[in-house]
N, C-alpha and C positions, 0 to 999 in steps of 0.2 A: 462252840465246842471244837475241837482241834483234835484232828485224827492225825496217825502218824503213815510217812511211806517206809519205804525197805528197798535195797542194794549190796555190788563186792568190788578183791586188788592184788599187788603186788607179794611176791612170797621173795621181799626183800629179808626176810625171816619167814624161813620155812615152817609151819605150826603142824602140819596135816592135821589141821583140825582141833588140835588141843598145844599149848606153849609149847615148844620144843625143850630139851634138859641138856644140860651139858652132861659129856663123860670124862670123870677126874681121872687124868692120864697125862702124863708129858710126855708118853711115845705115840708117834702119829702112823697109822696102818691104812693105806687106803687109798683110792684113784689118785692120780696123777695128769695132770693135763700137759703138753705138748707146748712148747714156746717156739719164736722164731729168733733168738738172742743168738749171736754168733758168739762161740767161745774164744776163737782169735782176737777179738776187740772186746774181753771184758776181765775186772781183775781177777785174779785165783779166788779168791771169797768173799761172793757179795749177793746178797740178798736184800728186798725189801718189800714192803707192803706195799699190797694193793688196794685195799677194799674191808674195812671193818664193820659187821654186822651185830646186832643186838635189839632183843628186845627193847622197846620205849622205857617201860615203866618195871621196875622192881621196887619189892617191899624195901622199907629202910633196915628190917633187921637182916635183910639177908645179902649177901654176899655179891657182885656182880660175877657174868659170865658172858660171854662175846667171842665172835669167830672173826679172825682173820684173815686172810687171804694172802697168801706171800709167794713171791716167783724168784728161782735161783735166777741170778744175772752175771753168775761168778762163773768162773771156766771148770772148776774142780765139781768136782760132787758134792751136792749140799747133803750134812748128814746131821747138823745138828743147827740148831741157832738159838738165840735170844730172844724174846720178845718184850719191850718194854711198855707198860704203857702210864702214861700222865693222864691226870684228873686234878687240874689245878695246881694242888701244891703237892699234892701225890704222885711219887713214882714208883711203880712197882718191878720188879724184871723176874722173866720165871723163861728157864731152857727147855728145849726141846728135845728129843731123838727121834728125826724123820726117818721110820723105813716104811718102805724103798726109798733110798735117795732119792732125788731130781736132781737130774740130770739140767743140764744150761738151757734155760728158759721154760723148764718147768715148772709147772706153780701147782698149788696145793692147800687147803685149807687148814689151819690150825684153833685149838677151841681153848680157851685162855679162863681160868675158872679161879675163884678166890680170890678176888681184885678186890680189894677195902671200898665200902660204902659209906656215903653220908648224906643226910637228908639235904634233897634241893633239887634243882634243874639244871645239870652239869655236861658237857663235853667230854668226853674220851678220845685221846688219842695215842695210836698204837704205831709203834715201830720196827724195826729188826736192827738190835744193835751188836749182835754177835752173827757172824756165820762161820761155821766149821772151829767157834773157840776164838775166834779173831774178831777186836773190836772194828767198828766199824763206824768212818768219821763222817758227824753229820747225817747221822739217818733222816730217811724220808719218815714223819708222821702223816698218816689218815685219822680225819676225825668221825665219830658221830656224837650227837643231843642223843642223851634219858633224861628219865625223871626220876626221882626216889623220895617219895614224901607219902604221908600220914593222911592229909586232909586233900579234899580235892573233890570233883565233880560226877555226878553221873553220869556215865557214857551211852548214848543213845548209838546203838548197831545200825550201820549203812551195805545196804547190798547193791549193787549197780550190776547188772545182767545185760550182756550182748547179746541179740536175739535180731530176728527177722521174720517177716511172715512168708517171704520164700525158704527159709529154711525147716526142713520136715521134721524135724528133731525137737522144733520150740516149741512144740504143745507138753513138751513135760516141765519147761520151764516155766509156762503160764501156770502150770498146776501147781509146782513149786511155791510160785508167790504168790499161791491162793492161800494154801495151810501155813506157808508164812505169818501172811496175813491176819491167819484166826489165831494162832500160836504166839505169835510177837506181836501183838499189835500197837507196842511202839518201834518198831523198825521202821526206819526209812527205806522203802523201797523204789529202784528207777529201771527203768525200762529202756534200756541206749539201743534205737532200732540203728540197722547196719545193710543198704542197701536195700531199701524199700521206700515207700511214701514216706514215712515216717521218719526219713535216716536222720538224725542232727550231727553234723558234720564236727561243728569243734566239739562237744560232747565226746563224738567217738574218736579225736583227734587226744582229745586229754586223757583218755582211760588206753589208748594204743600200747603206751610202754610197760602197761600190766597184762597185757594178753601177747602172747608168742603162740600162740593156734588158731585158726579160723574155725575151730568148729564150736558149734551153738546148742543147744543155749550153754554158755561161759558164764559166772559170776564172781565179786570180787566183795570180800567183804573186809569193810572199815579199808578197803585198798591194801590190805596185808595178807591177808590169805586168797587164794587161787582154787575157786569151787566147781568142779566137774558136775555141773547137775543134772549129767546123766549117772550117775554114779552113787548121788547123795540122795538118801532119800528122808523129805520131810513129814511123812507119814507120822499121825500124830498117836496113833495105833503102835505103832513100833516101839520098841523098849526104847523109855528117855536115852540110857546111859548107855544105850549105840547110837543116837542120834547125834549125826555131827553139827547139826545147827544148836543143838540144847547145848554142848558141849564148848560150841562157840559163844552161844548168849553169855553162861557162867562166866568161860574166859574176859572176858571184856567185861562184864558189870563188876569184876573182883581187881580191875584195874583203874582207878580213879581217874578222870582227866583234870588238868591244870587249867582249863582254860571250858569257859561252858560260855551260850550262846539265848541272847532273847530276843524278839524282836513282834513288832507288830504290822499288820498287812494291809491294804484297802486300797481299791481300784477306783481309778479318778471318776467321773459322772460318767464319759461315753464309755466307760471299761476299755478304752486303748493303751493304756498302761497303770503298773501297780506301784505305790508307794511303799519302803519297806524302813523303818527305822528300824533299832534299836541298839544295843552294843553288847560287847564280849570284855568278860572279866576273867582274868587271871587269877591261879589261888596260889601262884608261886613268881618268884621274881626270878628274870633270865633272859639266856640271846639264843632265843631260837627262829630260824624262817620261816614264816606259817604265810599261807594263801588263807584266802577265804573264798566258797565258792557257793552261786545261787544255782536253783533248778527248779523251775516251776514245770509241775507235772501233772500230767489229765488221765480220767480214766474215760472208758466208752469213746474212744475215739476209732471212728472205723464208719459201715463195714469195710474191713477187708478181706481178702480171700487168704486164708492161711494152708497152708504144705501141710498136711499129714500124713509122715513117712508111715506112721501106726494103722493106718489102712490096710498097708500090706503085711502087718507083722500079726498075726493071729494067735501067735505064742505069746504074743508081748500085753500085760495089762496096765491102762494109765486113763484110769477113768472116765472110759466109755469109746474114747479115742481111738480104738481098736474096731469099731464100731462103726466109723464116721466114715467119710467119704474120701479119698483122696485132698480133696480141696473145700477147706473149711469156712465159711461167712462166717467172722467173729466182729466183734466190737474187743478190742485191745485197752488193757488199762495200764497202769503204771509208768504210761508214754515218757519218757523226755521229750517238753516242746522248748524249750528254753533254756542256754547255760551258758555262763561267762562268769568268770575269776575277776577279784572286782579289789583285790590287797595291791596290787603292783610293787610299787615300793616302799613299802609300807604304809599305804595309805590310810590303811585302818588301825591295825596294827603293825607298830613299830616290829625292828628284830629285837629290840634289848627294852622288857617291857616289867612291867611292877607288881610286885605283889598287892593280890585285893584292889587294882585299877581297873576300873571301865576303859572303855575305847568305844566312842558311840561311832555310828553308821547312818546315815541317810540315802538310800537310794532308792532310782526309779527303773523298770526295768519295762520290755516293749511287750503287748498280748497279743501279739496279729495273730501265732499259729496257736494261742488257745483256743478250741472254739463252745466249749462249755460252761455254764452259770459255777460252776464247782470246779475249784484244781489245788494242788496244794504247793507250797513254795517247802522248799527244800533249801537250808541251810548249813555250811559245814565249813569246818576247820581245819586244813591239810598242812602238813611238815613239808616244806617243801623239797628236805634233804633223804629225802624217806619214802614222800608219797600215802604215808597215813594220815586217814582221817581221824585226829583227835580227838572230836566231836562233833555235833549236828543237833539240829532242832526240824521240826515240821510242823507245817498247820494249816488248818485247809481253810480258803478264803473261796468267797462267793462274789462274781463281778457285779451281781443285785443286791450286796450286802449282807447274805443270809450268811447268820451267824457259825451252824452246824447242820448237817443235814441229818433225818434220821431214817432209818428202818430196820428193817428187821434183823440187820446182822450188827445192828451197835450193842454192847454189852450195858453198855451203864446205861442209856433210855433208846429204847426200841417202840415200834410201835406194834401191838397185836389188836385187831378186830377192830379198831377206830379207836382205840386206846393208848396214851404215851404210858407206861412202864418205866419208871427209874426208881433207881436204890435209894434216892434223895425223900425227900416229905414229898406230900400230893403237891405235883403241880398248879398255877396257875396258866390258864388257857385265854390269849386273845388273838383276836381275830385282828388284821393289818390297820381295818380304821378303829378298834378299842376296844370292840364288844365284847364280850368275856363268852368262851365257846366251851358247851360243858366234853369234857374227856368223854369219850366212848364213841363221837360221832366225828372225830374229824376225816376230812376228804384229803385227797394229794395240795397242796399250796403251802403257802406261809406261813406262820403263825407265831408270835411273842409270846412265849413260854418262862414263867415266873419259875426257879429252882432256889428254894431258900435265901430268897430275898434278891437274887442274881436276875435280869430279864436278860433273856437271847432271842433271838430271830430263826427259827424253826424251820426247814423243808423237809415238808415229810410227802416221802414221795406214794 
């Protein structure tokens, strides 16, 4: 049986929680940033792009929209410009009217809306080829990859959460990816600890350029959105449609991915390492930069002593926390013990790859810091121009080879009073050397469990 984890990222596209929209406007009102360009050394009108942002994925009927970033580098007052942008064999140009001007080396965002669509996996790039009404030779383009197609994959949600158990704050984010947990229970969920026993250094090395705060618990989802989970709350009690995790689920299952992910798992004899085949299919043809990254992850790993800042907060309620003692003995789940990016140069995946092609994989990866029969490997697909995970897969492997584990909080077969529970036909019950074990009396071990004609390997704890 294959359970799934949950995790979060970058607000290289800002969502607060739901897609962002453009606003249809060619005049731009609004901050202004400060540059160091000397007006003495640069021409009377000149301006260029910085930085183009955009959603991954848009419908094919609709229209693109994208934000640019552009800094005067001209000496005069920038008060108006061009923006072009190319999509292949399309060129588009739509002007502006910047007020406030920017002043020399100010820069400024602009939001670029009505750009012609067409189904595929395409590039965008954007330029400034007017400033002040003056062409401008040789513009600078910025590019980015979308997608815009019809057919395509299901997207499994990744939450990745900075946390520590000296930090007194991270008991609400364990709570967090508890109701996660009941709530999504295909989310891949991970646990990046950050100066404690548990810390994993390139882990927290690769999720760095998504966080610009040190306070905890932080989460990143699908590495695009940027979650304060002191702030969010997953209360499953709360109206759906102020939940921003429901809110986020929708968003991403109504965005297909190009590219989905399978594979299968098993730990050599002495469980010192794990064998991982399988490969990633494409449902569009294209040049995009994708990593791929593993993360095998444990729960009950501990004890350790956890910060409960909620001790002293007697105003504050977070299930039961308020309650507890300054310093917590827990057992920690959702660990990261394991991560390393495994595409380099396209090892797995090329950058310019095929419609409806596989790319197989075989790897082996090290289990010294797992130290339980049960953990689940973590697989995903990141852009590497962007920092989005485009999709993932999860499945919990056992280094005794047991198939699924079960109890009382699995939905499809649980076990109550010595009895296995599933929505399937009555089971078949044996015991490890054959003997057929009637349902009602099983004890905690192993067991080969027949499910409409399927056998698995049972730990019911």
């Amino acid at each position: 049986m294959i359970t799934r984890l949950f995790t979060i990222i970058i607000a290289i596209v800002s969502f607060n929680c739901l897609a962002y929209s453009f606003t249809e406007t060619d005049v731009l009102i609004g901050q202004k940033k400060e540059g160091r360009v000397s007006a003495s050394d640069s021409p009377k009108n000149f301006a260029q792009a910085e930085q183009v942002t955009m959603n991954f994925y848009f419908n094919t009927h609709k229209r693109l929209s994208y934000k640019v970033k552009i800094v005067n580098l001209g000496s005069n007052d920038l008060k108006s410009v061009t923006v072009r942008t190319e999509i292949e064999n399309s060129v588009t140009d739509k002007s502006f009217t910047i007020n406030p001007v920017l002043k020399t080396g100010e820069s400024t965002v602009l939001t670029v809306n009505n750009v012609p669509n067409t189904n595929g996996l395409h590039k965008l790039s954007s330029a400034i080829c007017k400033a002040n009404g003056v062409s401008l030779d040789d513009p600078k383009f910025v590019s980015v990859n979308y997608g815009s197609y019809d057919h395509g994959y299901p997207r499994i949600p990744v939450i990745e959460e900075i946390t520590s158990v000296n930090e007194g704050w991270a008991p609400r984010g364990i709570e967090t990816l508890k109701h996660l947990k009941q709530n999504y229970p295909d989310w891949v969920l991970i646990s990046v600890h950050d100066d404690d026993p548990m810390e994993l250094y390139d882990y927290k090395q690769d999720l760095s350029m998504h966080f610009n705060s040190k306070d905890m618990p932080l989460a990143v989802f699908n590495r695009i959105n940027l979650l304060d989970m002191m702030t969010e709350n997953p209360d499953p009690d709360e109206d759906l449609e102020d939940n921003c995790y429901y809110a986020l689920d929708n968003q991403l299952r109504a965005h297909p991915s190009f590219v989905s992910i399978d594979f299968e798992a098993a730990c050599d004899e002495d469980a010192k390492r794990i064998k991982i085949t399988g490969d990633v299919e494409m449902s569009q043809s294209g040049s995009i930069p994708l990593d791929m990254a593993f993360a095998l992850v444990e729960n009950g790993v501990g004890p350790y002593d956890q910060a409960n800042s909620y001790a002293t907060q007697s105003d504050l309620n977070l299930y039961g926390w308020e309650n507890k003692s300054s310093s917590v003995s827990i057992y920690c789940d959702n660990v990261a013990r394991y991560f390393e990016k495994v595409n380099g140069e396209g090892d797995i995946i090329p950058e310019t790859f095929e419609e409806f092609h596989t790319y197989p994989f075989d790897l082996t990866f090290p289990l010294d810091d797992v130290k339980n029969d049960l953990f689940t490997v973590a697989a995903m697909v990141i852009n590497k121009e962007t920092g989005e995970i485009m999709n993932a897969k999860s499945a919990l492997v056992s280094k005794s080879g047991v198939d699924a584990v079960i109890d009382e909080t699995d939905n499809a077969i649980r076990v109550e009073n010595g009895f296995i529970i599933t929505s399937y036909t009555n089971p078949i019950i044996y015991s490890p050397d054959g003997r057929c074990v009637d349902n009602g009396s099983l004890q905690s071990g192993i067991y080969i469990v027949v499910i409409d004609g399927e056998a698995k390997r049972i730990l019911v704890k």
